[in-house]
PyMOL Python script that loads the backbone (N, CA, C, O; Angstrom):
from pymol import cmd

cmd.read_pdbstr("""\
ATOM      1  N   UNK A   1    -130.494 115.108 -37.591  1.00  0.00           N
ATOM      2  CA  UNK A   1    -130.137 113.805 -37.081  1.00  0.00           C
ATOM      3  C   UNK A   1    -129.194 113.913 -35.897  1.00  0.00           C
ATOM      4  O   UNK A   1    -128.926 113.082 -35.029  1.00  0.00           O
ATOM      5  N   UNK A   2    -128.708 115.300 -36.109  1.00  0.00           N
ATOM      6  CA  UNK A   2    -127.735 115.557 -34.441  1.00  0.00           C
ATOM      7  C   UNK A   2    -128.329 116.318 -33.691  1.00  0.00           C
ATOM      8  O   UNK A   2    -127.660 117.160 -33.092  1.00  0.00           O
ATOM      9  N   UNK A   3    -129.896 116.250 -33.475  1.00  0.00           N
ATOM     10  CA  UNK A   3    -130.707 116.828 -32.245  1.00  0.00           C
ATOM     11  C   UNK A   3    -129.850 117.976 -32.379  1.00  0.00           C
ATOM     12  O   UNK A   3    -129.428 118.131 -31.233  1.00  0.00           O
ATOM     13  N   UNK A   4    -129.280 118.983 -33.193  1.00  0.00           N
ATOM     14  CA  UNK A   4    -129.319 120.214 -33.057  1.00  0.00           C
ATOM     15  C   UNK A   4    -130.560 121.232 -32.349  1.00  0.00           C
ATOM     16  O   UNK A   4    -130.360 122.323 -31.816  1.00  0.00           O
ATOM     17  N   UNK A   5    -131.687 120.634 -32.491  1.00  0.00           N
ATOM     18  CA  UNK A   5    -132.558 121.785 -32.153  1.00  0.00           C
ATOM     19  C   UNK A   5    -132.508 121.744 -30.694  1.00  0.00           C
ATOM     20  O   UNK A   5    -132.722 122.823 -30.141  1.00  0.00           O
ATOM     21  N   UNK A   6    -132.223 120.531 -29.804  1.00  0.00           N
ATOM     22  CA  UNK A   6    -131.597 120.818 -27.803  1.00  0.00           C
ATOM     23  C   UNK A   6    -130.237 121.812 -27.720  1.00  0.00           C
ATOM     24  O   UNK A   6    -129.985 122.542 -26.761  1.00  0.00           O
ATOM     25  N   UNK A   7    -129.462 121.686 -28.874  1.00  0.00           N
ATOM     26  CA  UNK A   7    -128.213 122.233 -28.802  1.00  0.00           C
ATOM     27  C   UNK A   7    -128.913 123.400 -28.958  1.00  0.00           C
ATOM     28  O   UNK A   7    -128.880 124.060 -27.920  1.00  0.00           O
ATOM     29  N   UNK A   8    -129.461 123.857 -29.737  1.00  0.00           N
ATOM     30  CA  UNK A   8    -129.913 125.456 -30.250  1.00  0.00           C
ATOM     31  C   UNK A   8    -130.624 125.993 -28.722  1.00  0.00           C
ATOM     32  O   UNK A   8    -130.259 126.992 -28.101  1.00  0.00           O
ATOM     33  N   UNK A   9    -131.637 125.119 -28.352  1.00  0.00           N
ATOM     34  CA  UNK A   9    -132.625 125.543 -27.098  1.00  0.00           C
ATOM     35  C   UNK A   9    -131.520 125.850 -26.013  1.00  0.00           C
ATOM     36  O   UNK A   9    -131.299 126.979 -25.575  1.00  0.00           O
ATOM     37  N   UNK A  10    -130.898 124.776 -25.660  1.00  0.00           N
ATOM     38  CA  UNK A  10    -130.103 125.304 -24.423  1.00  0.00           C
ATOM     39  C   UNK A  10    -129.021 126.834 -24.583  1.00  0.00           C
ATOM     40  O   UNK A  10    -128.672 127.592 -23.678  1.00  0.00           O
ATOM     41  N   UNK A  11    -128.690 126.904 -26.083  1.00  0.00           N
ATOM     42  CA  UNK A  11    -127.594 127.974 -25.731  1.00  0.00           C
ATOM     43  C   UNK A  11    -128.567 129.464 -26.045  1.00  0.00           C
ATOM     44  O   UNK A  11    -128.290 130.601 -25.662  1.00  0.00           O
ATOM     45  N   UNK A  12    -129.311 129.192 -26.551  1.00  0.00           N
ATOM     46  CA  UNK A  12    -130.689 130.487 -26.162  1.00  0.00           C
ATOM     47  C   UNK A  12    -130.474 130.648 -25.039  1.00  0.00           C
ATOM     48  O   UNK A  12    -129.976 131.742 -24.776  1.00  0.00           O
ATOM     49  N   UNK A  13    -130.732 129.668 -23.830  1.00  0.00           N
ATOM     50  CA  UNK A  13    -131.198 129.746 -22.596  1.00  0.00           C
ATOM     51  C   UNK A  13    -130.051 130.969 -21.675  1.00  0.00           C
ATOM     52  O   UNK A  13    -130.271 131.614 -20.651  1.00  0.00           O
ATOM     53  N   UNK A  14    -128.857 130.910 -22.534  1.00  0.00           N
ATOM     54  CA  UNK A  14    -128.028 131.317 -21.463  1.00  0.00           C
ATOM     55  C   UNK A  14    -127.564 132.917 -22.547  1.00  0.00           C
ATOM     56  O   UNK A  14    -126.795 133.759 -22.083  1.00  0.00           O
ATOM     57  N   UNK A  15    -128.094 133.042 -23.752  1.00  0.00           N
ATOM     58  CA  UNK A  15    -127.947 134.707 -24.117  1.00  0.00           C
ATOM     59  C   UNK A  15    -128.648 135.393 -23.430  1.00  0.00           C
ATOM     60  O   UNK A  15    -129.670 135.137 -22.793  1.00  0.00           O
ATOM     61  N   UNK A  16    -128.015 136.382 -23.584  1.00  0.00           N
ATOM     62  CA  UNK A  16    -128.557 137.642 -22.909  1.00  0.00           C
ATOM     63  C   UNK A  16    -129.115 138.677 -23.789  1.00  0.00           C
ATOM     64  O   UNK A  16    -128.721 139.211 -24.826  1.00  0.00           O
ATOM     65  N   UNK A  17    -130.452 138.824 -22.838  1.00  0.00           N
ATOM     66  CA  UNK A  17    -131.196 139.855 -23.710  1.00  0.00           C
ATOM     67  C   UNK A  17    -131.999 139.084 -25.014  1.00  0.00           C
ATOM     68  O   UNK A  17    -132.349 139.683 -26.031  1.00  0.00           O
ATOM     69  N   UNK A  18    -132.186 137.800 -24.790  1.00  0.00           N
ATOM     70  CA  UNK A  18    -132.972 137.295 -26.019  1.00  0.00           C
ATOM     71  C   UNK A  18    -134.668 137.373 -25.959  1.00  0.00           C
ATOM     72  O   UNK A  18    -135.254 136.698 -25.114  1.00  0.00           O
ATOM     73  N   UNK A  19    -135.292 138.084 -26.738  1.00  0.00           N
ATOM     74  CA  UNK A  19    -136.406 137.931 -26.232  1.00  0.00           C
ATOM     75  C   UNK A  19    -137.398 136.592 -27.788  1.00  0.00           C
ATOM     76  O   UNK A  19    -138.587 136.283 -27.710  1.00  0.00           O
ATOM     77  N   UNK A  20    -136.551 136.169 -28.811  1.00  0.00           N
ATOM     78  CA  UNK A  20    -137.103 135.783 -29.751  1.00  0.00           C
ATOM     79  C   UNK A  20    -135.639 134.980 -30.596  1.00  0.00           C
ATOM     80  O   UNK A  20    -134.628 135.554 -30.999  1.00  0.00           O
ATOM     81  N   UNK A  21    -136.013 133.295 -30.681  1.00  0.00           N
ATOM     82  CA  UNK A  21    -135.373 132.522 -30.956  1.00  0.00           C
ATOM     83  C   UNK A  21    -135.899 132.188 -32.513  1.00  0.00           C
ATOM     84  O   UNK A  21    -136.965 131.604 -32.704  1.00  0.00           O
ATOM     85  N   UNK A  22    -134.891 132.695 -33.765  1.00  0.00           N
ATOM     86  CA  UNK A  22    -135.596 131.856 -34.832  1.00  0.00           C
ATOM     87  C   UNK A  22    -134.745 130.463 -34.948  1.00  0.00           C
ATOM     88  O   UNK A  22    -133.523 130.390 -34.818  1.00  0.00           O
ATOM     89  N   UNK A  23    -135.692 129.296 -35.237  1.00  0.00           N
ATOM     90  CA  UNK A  23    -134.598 129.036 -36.093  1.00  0.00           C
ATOM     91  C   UNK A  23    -135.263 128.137 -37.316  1.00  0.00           C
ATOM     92  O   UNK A  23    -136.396 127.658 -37.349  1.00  0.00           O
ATOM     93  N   UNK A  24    -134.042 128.038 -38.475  1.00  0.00           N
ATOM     94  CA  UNK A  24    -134.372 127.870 -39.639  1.00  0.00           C
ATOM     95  C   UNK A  24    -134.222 126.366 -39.790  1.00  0.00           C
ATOM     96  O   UNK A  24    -133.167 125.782 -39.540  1.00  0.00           O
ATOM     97  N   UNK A  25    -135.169 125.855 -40.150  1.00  0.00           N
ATOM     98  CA  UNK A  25    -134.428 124.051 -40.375  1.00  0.00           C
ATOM     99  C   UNK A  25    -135.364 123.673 -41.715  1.00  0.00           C
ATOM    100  O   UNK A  25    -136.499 124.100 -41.927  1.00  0.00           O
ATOM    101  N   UNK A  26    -134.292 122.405 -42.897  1.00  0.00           N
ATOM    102  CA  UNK A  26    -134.592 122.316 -43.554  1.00  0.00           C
ATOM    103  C   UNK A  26    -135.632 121.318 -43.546  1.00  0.00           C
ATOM    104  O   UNK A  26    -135.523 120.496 -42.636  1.00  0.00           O
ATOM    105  N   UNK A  27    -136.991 121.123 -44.627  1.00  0.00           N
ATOM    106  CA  UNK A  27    -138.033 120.642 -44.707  1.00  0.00           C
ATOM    107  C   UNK A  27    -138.050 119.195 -44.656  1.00  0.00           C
ATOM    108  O   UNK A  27    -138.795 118.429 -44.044  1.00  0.00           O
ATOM    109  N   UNK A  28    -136.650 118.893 -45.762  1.00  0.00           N
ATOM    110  CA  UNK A  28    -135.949 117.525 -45.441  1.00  0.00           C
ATOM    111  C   UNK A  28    -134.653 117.323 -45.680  1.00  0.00           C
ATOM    112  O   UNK A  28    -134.049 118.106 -46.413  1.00  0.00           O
ATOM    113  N   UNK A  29    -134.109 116.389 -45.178  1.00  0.00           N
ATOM    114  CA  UNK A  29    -132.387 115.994 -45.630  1.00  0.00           C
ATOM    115  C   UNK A  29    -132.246 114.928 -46.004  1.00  0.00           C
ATOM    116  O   UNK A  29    -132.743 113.996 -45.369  1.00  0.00           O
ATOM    117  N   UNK A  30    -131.481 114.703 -47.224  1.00  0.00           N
ATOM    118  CA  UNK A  30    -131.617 113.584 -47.822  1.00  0.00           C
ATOM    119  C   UNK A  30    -129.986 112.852 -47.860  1.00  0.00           C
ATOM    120  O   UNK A  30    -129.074 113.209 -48.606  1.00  0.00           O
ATOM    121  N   UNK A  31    -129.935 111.789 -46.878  1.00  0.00           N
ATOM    122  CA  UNK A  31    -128.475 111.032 -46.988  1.00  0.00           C
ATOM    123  C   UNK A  31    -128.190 109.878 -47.806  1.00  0.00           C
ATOM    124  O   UNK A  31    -129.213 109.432 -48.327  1.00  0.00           O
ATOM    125  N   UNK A  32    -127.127 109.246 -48.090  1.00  0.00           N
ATOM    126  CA  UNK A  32    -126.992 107.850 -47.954  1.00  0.00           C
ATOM    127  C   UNK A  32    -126.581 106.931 -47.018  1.00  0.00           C
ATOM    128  O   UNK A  32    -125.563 107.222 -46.391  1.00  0.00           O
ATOM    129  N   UNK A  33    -127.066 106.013 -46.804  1.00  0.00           N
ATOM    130  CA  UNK A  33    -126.830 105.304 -45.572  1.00  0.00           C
ATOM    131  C   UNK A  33    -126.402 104.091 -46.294  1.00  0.00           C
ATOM    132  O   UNK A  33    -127.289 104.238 -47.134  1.00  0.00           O
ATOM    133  N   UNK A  34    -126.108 103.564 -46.488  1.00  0.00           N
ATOM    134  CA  UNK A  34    -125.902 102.191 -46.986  1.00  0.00           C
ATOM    135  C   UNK A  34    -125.994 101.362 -48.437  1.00  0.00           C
ATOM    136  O   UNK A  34    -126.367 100.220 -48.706  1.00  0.00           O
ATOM    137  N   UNK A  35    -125.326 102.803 -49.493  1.00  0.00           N
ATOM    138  CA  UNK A  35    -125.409 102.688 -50.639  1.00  0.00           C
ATOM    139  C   UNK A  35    -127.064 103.342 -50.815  1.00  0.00           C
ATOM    140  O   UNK A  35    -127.341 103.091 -51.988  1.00  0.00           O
ATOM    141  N   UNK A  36    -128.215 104.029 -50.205  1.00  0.00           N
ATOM    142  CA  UNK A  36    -129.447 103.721 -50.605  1.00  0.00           C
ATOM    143  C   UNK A  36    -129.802 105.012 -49.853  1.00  0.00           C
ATOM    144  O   UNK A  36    -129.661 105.291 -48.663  1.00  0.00           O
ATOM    145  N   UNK A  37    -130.465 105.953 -51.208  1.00  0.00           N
ATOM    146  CA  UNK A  37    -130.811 107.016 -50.824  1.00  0.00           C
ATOM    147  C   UNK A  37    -131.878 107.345 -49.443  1.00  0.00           C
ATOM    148  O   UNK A  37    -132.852 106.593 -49.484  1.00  0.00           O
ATOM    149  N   UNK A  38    -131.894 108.065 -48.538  1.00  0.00           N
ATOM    150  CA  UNK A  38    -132.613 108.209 -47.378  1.00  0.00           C
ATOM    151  C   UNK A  38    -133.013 109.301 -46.996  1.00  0.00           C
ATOM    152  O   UNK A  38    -132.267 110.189 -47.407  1.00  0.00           O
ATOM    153  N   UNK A  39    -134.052 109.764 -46.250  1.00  0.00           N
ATOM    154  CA  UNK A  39    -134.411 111.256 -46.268  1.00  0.00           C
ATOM    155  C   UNK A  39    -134.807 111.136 -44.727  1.00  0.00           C
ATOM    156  O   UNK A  39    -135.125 110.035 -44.278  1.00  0.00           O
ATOM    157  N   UNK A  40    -134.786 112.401 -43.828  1.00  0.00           N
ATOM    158  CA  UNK A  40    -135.503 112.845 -42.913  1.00  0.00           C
ATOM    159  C   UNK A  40    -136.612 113.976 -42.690  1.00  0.00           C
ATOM    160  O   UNK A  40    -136.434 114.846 -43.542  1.00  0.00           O
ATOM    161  N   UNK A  41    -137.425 114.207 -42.064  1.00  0.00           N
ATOM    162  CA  UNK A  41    -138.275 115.360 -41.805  1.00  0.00           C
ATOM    163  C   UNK A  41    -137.939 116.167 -41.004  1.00  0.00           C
ATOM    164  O   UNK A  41    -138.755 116.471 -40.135  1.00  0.00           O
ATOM    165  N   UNK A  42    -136.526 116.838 -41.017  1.00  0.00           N
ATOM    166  CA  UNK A  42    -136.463 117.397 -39.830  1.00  0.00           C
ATOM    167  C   UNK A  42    -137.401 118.792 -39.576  1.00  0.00           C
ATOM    168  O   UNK A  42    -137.640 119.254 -38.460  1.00  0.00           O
ATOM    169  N   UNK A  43    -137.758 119.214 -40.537  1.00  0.00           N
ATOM    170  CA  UNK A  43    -139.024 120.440 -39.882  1.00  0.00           C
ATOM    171  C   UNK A  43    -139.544 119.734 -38.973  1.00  0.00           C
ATOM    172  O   UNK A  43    -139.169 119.858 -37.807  1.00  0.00           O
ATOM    173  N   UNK A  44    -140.539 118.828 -39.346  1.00  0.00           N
ATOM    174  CA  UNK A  44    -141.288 117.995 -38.988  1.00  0.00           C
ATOM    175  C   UNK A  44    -141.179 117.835 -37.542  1.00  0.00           C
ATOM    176  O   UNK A  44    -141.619 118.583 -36.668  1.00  0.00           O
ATOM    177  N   UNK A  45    -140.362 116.472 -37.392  1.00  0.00           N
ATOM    178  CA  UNK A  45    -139.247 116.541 -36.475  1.00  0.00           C
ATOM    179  C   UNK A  45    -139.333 117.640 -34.979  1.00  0.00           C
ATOM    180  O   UNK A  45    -139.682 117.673 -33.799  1.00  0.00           O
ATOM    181  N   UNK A  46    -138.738 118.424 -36.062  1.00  0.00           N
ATOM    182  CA  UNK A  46    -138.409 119.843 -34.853  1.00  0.00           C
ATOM    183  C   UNK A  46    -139.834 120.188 -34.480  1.00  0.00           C
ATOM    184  O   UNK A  46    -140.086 120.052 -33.282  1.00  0.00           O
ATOM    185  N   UNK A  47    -140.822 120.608 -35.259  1.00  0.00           N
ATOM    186  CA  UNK A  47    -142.048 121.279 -34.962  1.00  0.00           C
ATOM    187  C   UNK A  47    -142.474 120.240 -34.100  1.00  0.00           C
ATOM    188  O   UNK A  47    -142.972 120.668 -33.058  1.00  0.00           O
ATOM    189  N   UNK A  48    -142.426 118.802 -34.227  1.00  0.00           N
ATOM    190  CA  UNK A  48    -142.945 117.969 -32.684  1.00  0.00           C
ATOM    191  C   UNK A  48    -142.319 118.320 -31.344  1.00  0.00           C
ATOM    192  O   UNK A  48    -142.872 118.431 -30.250  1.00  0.00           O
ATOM    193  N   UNK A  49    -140.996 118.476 -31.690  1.00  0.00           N
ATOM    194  CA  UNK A  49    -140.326 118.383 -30.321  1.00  0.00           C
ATOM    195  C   UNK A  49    -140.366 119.624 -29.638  1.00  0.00           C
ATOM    196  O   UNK A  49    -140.113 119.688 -28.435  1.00  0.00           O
ATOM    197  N   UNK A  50    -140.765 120.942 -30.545  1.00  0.00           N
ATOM    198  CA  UNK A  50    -141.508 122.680 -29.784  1.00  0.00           C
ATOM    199  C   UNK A  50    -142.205 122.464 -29.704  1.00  0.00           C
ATOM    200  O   UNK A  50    -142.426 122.760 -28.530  1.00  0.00           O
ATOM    201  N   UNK A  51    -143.691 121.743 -30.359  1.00  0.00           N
ATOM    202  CA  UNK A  51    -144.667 121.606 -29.697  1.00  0.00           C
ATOM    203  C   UNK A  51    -144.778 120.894 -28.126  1.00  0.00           C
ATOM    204  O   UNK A  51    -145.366 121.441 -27.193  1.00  0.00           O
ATOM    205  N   UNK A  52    -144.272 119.916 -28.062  1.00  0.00           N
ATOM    206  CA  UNK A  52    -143.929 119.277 -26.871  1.00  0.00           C
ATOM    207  C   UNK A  52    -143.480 119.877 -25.820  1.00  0.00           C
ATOM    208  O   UNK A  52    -144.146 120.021 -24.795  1.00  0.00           O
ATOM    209  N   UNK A  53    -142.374 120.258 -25.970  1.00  0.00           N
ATOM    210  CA  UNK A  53    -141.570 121.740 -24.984  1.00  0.00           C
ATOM    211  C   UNK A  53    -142.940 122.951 -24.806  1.00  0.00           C
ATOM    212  O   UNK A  53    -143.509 122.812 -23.723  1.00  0.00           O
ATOM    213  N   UNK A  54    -143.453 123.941 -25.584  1.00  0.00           N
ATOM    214  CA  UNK A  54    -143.895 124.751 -25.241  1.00  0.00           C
ATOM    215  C   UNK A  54    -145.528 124.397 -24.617  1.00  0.00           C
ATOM    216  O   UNK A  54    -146.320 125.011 -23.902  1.00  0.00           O
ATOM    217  N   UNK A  55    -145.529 123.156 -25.267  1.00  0.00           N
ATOM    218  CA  UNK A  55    -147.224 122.811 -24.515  1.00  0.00           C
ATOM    219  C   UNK A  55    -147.184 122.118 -23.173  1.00  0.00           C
ATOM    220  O   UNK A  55    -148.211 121.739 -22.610  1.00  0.00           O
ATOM    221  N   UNK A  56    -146.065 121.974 -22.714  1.00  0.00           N
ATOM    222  CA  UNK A  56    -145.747 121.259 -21.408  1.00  0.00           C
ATOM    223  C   UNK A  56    -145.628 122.467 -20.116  1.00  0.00           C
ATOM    224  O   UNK A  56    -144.723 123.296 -20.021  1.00  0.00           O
ATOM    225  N   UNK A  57    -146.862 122.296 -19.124  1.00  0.00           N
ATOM    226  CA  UNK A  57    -146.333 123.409 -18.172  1.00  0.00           C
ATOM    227  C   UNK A  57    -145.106 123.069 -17.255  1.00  0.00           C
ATOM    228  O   UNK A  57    -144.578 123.977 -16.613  1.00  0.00           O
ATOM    229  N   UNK A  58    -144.640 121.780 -17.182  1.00  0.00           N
ATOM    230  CA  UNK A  58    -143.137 122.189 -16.674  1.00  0.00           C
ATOM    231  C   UNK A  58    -142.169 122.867 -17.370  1.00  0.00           C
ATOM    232  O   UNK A  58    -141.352 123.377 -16.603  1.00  0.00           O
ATOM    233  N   UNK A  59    -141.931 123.083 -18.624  1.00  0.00           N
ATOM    234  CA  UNK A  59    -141.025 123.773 -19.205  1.00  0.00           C
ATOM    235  C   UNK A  59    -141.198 125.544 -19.449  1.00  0.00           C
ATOM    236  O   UNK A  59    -142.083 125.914 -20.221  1.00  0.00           O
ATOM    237  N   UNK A  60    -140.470 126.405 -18.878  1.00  0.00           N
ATOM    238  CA  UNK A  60    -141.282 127.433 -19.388  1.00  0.00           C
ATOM    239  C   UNK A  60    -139.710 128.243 -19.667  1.00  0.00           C
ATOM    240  O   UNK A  60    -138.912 128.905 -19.002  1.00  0.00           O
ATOM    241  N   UNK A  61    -139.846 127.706 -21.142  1.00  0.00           N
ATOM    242  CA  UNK A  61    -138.935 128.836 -21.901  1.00  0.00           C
ATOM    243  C   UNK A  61    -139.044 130.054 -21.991  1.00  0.00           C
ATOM    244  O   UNK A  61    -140.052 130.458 -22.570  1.00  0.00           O
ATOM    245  N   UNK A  62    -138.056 131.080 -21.456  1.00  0.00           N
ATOM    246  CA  UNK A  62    -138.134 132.670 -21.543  1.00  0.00           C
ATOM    247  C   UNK A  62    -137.524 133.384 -22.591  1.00  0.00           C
ATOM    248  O   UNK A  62    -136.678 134.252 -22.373  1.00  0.00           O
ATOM    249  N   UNK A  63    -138.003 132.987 -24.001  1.00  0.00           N
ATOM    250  CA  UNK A  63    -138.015 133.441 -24.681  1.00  0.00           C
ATOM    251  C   UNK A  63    -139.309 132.902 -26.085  1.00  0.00           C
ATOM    252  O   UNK A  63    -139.811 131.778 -26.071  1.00  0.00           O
ATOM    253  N   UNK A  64    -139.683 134.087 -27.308  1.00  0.00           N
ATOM    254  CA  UNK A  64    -140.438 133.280 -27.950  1.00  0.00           C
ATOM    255  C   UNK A  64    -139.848 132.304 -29.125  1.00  0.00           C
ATOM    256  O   UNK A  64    -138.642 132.059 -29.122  1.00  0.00           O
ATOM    257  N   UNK A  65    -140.572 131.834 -29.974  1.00  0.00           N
ATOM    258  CA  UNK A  65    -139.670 130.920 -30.947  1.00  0.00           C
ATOM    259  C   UNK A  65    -140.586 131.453 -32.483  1.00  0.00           C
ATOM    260  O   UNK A  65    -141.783 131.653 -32.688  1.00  0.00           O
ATOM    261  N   UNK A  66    -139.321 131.552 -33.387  1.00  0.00           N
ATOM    262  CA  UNK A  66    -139.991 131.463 -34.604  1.00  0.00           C
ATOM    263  C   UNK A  66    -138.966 130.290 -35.560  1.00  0.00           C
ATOM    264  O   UNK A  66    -137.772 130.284 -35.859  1.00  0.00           O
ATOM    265  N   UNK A  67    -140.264 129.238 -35.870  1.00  0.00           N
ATOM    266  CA  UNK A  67    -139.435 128.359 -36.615  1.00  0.00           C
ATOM    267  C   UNK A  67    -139.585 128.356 -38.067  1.00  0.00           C
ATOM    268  O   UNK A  67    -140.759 128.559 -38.375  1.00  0.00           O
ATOM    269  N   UNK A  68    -138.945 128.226 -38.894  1.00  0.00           N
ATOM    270  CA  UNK A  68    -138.961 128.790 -40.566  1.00  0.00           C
ATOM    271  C   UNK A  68    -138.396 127.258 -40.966  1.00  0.00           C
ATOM    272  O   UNK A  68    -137.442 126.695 -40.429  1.00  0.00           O
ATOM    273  N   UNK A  69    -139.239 126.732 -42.056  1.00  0.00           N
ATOM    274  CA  UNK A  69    -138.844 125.587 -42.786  1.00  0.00           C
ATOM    275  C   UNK A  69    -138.268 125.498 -44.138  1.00  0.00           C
ATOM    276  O   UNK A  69    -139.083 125.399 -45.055  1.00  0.00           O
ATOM    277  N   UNK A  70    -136.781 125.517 -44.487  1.00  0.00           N
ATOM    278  CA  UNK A  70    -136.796 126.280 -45.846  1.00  0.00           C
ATOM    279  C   UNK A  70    -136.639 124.553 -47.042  1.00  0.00           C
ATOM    280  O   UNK A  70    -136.611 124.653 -48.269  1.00  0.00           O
TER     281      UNK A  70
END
""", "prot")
cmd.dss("prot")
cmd.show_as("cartoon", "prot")
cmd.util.cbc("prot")
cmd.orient("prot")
């Protein structure tokens, strides 16, 4: 819900020597918002927003990605 996965992409961008980005995100997260249980997809989620990024030829990330849904 805090777009961690732009935070994660950009500070890849600037290690050195990365040739392979995992990252791990959970399948779902479950909050309360207003007394009333609530859930997100962030795999989900994330796997749209790499698909998007890596299928786009303006973006060309130099490194690969492995994403793990636990």
């Amino acid at each position: 819900m805090g777009n961690a996965v732009y935070r994660d992409l950009i500070q890849a961008l600037v290690m050195v020597d990365l040739d392979c980005l995992c990252l791990a995100v959970p399948q779902q997260y479950k909050y309360k918002s207003g007394g009333r249980l609530m859930h997100s997809c962030d795999f989900d989620n994330t796997r749209d927003v790499l698909d998007a990024l890596y299928g786009h030829s303006r973006v060309q990330l130099p490194y690969g990605l492995l994403l793990v849904g636990y």
